[in-house]
KELOZA-487082 format. One record per residue (C-alpha): chain; z, y negated, x; residue in three letters. Coordinates in nm, 4 decimals. Example, Ala and Ser with C-alpha at 12.3 -4.5 7.8 and 13.67 -1.06 7.14 Angstrom:
<pts>
<'A',<0.7800,0.4500,1.2300>,'ALA'>
<'A',<0.7140,0.1060,1.3670>,'SER'>
</pts>
This chain:
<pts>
<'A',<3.7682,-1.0188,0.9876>,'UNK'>
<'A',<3.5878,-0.7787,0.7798>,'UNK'>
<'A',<3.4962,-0.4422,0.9460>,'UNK'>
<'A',<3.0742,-0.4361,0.9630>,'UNK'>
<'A',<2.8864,-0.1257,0.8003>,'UNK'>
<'A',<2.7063,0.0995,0.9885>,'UNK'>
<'A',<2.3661,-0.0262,0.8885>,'UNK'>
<'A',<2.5068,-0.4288,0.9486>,'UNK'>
<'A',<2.6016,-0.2998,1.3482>,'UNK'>
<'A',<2.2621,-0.1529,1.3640>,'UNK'>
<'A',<2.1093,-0.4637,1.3094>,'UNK'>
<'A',<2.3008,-0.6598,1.5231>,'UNK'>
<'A',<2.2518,-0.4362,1.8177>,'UNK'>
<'A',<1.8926,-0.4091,1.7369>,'UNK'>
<'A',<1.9046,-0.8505,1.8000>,'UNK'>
<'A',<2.1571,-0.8400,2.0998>,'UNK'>
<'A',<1.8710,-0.5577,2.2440>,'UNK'>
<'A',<1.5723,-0.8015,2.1371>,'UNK'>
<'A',<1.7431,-1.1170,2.2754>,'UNK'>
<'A',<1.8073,-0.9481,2.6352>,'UNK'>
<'A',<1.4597,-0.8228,2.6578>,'UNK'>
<'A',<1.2964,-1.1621,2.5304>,'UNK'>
<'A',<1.4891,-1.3164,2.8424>,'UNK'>
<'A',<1.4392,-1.0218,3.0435>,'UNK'>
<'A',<1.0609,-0.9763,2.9749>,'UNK'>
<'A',<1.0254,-1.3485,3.0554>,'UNK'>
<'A',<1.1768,-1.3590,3.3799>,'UNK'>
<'A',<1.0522,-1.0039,3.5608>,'UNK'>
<'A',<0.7468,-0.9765,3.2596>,'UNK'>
<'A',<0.6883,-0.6393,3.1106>,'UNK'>
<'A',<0.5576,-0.4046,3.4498>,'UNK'>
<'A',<0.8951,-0.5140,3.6312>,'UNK'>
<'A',<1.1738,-0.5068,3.3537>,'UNK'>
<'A',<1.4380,-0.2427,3.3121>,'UNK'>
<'A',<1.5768,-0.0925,3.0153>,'UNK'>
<'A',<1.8899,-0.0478,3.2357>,'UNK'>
<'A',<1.9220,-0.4242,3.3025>,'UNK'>
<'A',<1.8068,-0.4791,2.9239>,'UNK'>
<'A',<2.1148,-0.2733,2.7951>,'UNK'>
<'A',<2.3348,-0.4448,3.0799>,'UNK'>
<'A',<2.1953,-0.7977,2.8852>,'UNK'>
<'A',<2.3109,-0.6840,2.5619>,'UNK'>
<'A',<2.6373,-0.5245,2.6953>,'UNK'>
<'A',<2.5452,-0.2050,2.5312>,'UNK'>
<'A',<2.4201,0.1671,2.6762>,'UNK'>
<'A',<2.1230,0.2779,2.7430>,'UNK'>
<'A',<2.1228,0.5155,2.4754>,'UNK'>
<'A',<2.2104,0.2177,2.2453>,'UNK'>
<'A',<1.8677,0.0576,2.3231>,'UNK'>
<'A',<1.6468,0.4140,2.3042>,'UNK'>
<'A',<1.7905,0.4603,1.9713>,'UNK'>
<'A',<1.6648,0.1396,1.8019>,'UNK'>
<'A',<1.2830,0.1511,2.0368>,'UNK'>
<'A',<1.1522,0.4588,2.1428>,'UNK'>
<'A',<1.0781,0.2802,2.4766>,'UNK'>
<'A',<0.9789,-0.0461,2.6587>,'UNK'>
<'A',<0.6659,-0.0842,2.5270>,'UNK'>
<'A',<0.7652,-0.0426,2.1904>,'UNK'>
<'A',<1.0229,-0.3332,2.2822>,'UNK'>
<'A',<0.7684,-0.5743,2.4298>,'UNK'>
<'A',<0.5749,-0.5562,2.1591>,'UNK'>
<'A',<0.8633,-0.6402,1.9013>,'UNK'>
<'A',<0.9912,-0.9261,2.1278>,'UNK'>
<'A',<0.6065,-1.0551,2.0672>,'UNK'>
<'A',<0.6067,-0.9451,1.6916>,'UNK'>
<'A',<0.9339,-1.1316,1.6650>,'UNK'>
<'A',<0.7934,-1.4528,1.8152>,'UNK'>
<'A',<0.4952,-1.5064,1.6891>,'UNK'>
<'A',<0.6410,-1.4473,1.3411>,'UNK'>
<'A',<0.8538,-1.7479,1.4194>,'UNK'>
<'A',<0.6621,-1.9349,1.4944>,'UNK'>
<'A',<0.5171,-2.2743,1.2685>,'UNK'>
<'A',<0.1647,-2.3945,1.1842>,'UNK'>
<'A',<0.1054,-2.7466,1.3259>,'UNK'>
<'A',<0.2003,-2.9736,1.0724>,'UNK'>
<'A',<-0.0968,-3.2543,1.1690>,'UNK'>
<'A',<-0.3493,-3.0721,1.1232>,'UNK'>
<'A',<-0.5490,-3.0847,0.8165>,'UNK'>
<'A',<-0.7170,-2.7811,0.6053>,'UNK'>
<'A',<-1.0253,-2.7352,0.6740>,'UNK'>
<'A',<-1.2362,-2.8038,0.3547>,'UNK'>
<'A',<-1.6195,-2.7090,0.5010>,'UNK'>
<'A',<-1.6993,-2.3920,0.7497>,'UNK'>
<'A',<-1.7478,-2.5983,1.0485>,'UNK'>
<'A',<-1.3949,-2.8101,0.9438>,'UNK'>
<'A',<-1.2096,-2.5120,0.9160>,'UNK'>
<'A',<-1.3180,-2.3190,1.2254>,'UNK'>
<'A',<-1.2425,-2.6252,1.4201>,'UNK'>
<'A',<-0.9362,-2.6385,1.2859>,'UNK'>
<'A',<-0.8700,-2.2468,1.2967>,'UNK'>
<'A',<-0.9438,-2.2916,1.6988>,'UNK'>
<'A',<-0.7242,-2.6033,1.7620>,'UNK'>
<'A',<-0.4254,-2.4161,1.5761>,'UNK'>
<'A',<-0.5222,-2.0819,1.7480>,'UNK'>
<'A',<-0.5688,-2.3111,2.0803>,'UNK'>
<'A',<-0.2167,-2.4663,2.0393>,'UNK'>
<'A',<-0.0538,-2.1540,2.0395>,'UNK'>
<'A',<-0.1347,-2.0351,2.3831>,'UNK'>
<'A',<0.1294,-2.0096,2.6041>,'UNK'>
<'A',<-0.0568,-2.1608,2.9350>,'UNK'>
<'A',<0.0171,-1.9929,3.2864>,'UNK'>
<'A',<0.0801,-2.3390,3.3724>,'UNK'>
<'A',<0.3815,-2.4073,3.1258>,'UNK'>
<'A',<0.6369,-2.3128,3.3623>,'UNK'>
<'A',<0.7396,-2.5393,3.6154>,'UNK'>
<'A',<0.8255,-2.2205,3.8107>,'UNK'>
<'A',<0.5242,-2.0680,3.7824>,'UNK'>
<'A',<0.6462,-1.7985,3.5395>,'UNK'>
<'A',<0.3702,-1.6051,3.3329>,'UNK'>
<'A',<0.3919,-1.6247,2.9969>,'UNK'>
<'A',<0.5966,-1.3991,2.7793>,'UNK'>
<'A',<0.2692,-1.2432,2.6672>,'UNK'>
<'A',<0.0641,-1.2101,2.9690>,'UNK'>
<'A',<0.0951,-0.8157,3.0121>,'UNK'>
<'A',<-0.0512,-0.7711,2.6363>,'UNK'>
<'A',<-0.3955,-0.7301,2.7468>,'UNK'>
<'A',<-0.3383,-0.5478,3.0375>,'UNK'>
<'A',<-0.1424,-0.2845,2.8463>,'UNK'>
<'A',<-0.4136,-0.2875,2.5601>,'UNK'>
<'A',<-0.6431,-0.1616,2.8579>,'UNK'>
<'A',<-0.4312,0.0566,2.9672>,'UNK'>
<'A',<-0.3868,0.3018,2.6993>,'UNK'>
<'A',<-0.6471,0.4207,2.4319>,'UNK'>
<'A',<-0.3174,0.4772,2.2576>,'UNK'>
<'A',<-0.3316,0.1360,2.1771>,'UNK'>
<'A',<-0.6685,-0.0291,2.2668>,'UNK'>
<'A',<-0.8456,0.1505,1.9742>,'UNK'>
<'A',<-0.6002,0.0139,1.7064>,'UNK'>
<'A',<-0.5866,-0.3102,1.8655>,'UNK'>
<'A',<-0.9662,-0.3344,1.8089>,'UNK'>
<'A',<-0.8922,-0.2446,1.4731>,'UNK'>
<'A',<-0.6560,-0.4957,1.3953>,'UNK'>
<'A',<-0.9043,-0.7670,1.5773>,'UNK'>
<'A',<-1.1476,-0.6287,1.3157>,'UNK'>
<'A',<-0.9396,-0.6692,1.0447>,'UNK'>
<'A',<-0.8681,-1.0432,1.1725>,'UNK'>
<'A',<-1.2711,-1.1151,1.1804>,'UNK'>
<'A',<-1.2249,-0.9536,0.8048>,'UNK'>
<'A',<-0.9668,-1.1833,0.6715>,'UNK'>
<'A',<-1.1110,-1.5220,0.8758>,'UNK'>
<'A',<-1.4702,-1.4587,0.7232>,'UNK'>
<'A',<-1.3482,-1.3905,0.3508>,'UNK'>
<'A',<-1.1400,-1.7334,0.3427>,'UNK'>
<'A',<-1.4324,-1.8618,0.5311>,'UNK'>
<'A',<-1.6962,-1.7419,0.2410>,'UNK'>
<'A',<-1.4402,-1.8907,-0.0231>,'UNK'>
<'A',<-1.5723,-2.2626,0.1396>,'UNK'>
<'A',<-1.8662,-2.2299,0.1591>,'UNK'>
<'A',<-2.0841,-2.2769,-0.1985>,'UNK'>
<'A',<-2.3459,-2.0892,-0.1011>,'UNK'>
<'A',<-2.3420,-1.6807,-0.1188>,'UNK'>
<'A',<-2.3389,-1.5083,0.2043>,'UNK'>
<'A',<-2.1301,-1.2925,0.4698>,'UNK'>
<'A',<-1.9429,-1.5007,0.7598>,'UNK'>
<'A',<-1.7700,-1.1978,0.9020>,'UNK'>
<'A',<-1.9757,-1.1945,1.2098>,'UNK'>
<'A',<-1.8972,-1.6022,1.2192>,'UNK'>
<'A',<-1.5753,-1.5264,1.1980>,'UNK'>
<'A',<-1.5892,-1.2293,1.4910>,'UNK'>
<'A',<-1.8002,-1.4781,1.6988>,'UNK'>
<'A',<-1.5303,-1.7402,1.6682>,'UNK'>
<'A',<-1.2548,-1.4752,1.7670>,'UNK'>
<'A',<-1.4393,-1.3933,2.0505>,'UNK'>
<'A',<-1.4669,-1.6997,2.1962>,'UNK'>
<'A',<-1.0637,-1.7847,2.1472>,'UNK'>
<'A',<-0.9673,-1.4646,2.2611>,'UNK'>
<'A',<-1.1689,-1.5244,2.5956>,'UNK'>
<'A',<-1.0212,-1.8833,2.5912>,'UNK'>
<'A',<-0.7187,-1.7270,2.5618>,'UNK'>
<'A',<-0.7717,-1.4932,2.8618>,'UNK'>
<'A',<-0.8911,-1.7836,3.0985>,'UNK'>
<'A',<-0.6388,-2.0348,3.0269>,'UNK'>
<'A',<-0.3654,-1.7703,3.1887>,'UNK'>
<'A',<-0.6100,-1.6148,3.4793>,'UNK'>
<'A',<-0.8130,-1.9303,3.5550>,'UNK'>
<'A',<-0.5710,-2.2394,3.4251>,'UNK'>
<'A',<-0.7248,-2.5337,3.4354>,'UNK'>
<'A',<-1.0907,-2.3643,3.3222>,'UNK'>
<'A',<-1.0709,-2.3795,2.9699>,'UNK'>
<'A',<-1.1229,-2.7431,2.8303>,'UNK'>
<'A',<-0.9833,-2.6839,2.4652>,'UNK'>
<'A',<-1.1753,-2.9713,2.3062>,'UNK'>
<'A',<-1.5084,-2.8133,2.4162>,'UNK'>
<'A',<-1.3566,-2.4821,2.2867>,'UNK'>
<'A',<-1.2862,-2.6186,1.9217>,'UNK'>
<'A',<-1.6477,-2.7885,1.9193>,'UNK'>
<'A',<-1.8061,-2.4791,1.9915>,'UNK'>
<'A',<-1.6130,-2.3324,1.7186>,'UNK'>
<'A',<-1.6974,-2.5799,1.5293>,'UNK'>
<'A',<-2.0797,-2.5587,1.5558>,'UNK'>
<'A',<-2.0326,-2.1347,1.5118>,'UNK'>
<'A',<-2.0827,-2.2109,1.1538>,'UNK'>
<'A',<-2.4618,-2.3121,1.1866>,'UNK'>
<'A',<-2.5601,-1.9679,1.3123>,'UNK'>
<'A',<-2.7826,-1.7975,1.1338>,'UNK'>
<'A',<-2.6305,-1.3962,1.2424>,'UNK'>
<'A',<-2.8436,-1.2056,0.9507>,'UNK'>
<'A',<-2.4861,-1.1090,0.8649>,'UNK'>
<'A',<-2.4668,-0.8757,0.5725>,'UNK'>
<'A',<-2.2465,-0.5978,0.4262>,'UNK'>
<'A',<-2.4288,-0.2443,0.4135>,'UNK'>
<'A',<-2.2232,0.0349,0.4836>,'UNK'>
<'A',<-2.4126,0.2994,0.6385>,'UNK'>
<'A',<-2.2233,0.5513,0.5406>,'UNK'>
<'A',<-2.2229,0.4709,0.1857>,'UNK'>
<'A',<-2.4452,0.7805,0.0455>,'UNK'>
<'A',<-2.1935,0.9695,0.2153>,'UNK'>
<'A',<-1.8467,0.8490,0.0970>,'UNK'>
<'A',<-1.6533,1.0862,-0.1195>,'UNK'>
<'A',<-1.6521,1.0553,-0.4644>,'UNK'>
<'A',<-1.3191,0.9042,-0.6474>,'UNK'>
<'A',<-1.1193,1.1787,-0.8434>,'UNK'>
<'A',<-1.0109,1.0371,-1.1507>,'UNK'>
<'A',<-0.6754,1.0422,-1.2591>,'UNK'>
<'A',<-0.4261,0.9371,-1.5423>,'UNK'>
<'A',<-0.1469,0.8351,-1.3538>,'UNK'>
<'A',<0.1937,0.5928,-1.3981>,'UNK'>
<'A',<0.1933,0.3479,-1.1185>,'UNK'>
<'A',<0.5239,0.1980,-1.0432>,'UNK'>
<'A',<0.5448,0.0764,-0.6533>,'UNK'>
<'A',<0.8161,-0.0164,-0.4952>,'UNK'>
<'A',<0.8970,-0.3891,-0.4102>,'UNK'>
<'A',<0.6917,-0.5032,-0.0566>,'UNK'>
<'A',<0.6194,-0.7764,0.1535>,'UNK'>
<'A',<0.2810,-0.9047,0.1643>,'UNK'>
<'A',<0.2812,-0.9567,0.5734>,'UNK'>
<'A',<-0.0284,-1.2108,0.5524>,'UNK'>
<'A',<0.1415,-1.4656,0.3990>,'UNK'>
<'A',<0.5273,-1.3708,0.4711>,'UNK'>
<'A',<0.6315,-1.3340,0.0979>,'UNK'>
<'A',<0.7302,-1.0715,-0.1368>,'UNK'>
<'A',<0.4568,-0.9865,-0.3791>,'UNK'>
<'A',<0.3932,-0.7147,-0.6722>,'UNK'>
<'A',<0.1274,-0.4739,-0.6958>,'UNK'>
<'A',<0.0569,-0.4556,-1.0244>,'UNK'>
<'A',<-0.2390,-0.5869,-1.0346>,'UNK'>
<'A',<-0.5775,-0.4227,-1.1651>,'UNK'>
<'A',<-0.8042,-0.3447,-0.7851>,'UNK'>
<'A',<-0.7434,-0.1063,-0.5217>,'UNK'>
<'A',<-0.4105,-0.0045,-0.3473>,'UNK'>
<'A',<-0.5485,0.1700,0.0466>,'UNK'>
<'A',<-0.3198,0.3225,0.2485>,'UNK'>
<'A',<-0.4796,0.2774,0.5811>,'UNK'>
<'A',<-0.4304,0.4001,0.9666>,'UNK'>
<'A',<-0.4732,0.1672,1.2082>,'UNK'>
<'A',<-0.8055,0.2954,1.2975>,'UNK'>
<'A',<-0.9445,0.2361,0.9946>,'UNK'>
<'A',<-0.8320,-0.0829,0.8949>,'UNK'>
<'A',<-1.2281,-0.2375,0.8662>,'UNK'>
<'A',<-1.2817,-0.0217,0.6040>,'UNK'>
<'A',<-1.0343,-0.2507,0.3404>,'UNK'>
<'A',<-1.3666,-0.4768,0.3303>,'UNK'>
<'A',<-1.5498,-0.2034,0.1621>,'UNK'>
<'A',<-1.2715,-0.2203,-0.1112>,'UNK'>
<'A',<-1.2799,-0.6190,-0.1282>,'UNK'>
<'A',<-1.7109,-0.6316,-0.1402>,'UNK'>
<'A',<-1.7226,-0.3408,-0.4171>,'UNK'>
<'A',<-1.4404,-0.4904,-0.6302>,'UNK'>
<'A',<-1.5012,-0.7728,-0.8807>,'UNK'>
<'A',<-1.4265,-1.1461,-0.7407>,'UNK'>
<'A',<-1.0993,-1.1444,-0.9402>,'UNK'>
<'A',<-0.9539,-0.7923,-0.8398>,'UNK'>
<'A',<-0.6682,-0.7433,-0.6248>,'UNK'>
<'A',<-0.6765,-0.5190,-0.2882>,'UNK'>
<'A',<-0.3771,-0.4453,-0.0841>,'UNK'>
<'A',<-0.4076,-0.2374,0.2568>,'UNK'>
<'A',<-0.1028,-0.0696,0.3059>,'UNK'>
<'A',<-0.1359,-0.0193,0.7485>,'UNK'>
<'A',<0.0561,0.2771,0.8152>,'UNK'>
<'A',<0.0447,0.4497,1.1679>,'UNK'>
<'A',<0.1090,0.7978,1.3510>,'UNK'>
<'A',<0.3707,0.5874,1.5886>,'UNK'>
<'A',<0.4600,0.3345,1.3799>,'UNK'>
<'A',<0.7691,0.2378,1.5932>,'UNK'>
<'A',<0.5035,0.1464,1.8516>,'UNK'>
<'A',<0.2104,0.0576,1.7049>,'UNK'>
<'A',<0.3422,-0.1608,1.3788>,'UNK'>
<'A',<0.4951,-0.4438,1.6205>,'UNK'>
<'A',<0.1880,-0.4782,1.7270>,'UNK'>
<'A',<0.0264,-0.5087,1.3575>,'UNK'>
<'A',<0.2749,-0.7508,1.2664>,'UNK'>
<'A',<0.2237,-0.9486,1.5975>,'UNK'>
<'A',<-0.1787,-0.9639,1.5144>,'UNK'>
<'A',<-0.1265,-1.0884,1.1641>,'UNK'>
<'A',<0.1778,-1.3386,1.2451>,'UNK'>
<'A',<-0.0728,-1.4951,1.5154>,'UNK'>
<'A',<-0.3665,-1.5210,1.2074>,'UNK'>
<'A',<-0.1293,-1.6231,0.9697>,'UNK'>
<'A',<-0.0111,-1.9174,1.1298>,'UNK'>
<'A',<-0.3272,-1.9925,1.2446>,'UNK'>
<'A',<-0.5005,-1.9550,0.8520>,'UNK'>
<'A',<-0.2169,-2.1648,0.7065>,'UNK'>
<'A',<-0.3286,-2.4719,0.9405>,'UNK'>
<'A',<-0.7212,-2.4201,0.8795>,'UNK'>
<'A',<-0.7670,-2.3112,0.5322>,'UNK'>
<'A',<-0.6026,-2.4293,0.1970>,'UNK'>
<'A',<-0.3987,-2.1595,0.0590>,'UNK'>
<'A',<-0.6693,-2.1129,-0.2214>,'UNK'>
<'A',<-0.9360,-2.0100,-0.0339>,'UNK'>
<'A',<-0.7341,-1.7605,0.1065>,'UNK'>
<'A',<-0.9184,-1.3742,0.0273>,'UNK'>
<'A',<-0.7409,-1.1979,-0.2637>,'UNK'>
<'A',<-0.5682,-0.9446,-0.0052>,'UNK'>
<'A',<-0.2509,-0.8530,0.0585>,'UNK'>
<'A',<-0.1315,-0.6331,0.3965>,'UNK'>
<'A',<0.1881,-0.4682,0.3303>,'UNK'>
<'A',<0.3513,-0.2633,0.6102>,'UNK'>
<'A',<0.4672,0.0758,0.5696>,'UNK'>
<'A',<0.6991,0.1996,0.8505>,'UNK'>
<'A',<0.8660,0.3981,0.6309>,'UNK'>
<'A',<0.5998,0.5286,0.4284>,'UNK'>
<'A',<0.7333,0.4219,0.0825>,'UNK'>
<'A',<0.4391,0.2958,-0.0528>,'UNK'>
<'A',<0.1627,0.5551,0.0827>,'UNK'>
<'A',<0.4228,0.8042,-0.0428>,'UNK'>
<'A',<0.3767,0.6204,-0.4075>,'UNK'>
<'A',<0.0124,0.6269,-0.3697>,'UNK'>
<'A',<0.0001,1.0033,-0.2820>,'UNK'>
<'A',<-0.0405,1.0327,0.0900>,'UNK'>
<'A',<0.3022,1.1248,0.2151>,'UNK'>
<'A',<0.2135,1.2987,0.5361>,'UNK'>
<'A',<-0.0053,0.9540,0.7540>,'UNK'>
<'A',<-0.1330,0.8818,1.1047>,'UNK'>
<'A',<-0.3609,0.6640,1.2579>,'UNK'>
<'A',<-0.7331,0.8125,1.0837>,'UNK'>
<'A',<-0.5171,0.7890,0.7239>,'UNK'>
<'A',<-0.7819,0.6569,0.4506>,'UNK'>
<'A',<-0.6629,0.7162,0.0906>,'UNK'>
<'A',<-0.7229,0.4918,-0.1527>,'UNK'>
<'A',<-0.6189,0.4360,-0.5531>,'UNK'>
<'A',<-0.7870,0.2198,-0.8042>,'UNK'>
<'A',<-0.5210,0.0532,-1.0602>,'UNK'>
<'A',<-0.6202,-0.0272,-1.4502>,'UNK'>
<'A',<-0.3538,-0.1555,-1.6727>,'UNK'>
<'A',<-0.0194,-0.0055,-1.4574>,'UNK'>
<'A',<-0.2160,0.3077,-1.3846>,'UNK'>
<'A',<-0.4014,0.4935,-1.0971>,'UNK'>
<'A',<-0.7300,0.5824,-1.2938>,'UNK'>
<'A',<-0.9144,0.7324,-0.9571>,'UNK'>
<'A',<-0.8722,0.8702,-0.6361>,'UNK'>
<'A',<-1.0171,0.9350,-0.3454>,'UNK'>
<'A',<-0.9542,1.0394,0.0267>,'UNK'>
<'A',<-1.0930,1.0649,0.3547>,'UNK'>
<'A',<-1.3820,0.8422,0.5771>,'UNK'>
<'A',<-1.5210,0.5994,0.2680>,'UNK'>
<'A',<-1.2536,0.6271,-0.0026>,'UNK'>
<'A',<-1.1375,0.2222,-0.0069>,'UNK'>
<'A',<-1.5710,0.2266,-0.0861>,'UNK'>
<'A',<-1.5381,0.4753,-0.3640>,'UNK'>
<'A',<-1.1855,0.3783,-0.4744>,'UNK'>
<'A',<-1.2943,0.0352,-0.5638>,'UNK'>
<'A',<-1.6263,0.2026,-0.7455>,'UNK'>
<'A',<-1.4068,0.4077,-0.9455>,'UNK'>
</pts>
């Protein structure tokens, strides 16, 4: 048998490591597991396990990245082809995928029943995880908009609606039984009749910095669009933002000042990406699968949300040192960046550029 490379062993211990915490988060759940037992699962050291997650958080929250990435829209439900249709079916999808308190016959949580509790834990990670929720209301109410014939914000719709599955989702594992899922998706349903005086107007918009312009090649490197799971180019004429997860709400102001037909991709980067990016790509995995059974693919938003662990692609853009509060932002004309800009409103001036 052929002798595996170093980087081929790395990835199979990384999977031995995430199959014995999957089984080990979902019989002790997160507050009682052990790295020691994990590495014992996976027949490897401890050491082994630190040097693919920096620790058991990090771990948890790739075990959850992992599985909701896995997992499949429903196959019988239909596209939604109004507002109300869709949000219904956006909540019945989104409603499917809970895993109930009740599931186990022996009274097991479920695999992700510490989330929230660690989210409240730690500003660490609350404050990106409301970013990320924002960015969910974001993408929901610009495939939501795409329906609809009529003009008109439905990103506060689209919040509204999140709110009232993410409370759903809260209940059915500390009060099972409560939560009567066909109420749930009605209520959804009728969301879209609201009348929130919903607009864009970005306070800060006299304030934003103005775009540099600039006269330069731009050649990225290949990347995976994480929204829909597929490679994609960026080639395209819009805006390419590099974006810290606390920022992420600020890639609408690059999608409302761009033309209907330009391209925006938000490039999430983070100061602990190790940490933090599981839980990015757990967020979008669990509103992927959930747009893919509510929406037809073209009313999906022109947006694309690329990951950058490594930094590749914010390196290519010109921001090679990132963190969390990371906002730079390039406008692309013809295979070149013709502006620039950086700092709190640059996707805004980027895409005016």
């Amino acid at each position: 048998m052929a002798r595996l490379s170093r980087a081929q062993m790395q990835e199979r211990n990384r999977a031995k490591v995430l199959a014995a915490a999957r089984a080990e988060f979902a019989e002790r759940g997160f507050r009682d597991a052990k790295i020691d037992v994990i590495a014992e699962r996976a027949e490897l050291t401890r050491g082994a396990v630190y040097s693919n997650f920096p620790g058991k958080r990090a771990l948890y929250l790739s075990v959850l990245a992992e599985d909701a990435e896995r997992a499949e829209p429903l196959p019988d439900l239909e596209p939604g082809r109004t507002v109300p249709a869709a949000l219904a079916a956006f909540a019945g999808a989104w409603l499917a995928g809970l895993p109930l308190a009740v599931d186990d016959p022996r009274g097991r949580a479920p695999l992700g029943a510490d989330l929230l509790p660690e989210v409240l834990a730690d500003d660490r990670i609350r404050r990106p995880f409301a970013q990320l929720l924002k960015l969910q209301a974001v993408l929901l109410g610009l495939a939501l908009e795409r329906l609809r014939p009529a003009p008109g914000r439905l990103v506060r719709v689209a919040e509204a609606a999140l709110t009232t599955l993410h409370g759903a989702g809260v209940l059915s594992a500390a009060a099972p039984g409560f939560v009567e899922p066909f109420d749930v998706v009605a209520g959804c349903r009728r969301l879209a009749e609201l009348d929130l005086t919903d607009r864009w107007d970005p306070p800060y918009a006299a304030y934003a910095p103005r775009a540099r312009p600039a006269d330069d090649e731009w050649t990225p490197p290949p990347a995976m669009d994480a929204l829909r799971a597929a490679s994609t180019s960026l080639t395209e004429d819009g805006v390419v933002a590099v974006l810290g997860l606390h920022r992420l709400s600020a890639v609408e102001d690059a999608v409302r000042g761009l033309p209907p037909d330009a391209a925006v991709t938000a490039v999430l980067v983070s100061g602990e990406p190790a940490e933090l990016l599981p839980l990015a790509r757990l967020v979008v995995a669990d509103l992927r699968r959930c747009l893919r059974t509510a929406v037809p693919g073209g009313a999906w938003p022109r947006l694309r949300l690329v990951l950058d662990g490594a930094g590749t692609l914010a390196a290519a853009v010109g921001a090679p040192a990132v963190g969390d509060a990371t906002e730079v932002a390039v406008r692309v004309r013809g295979a070149r960046i013709v502006a620039r800009a950086d700092g709190f409103g640059a996707c805004l001036s980027a895409a005016a550029g």
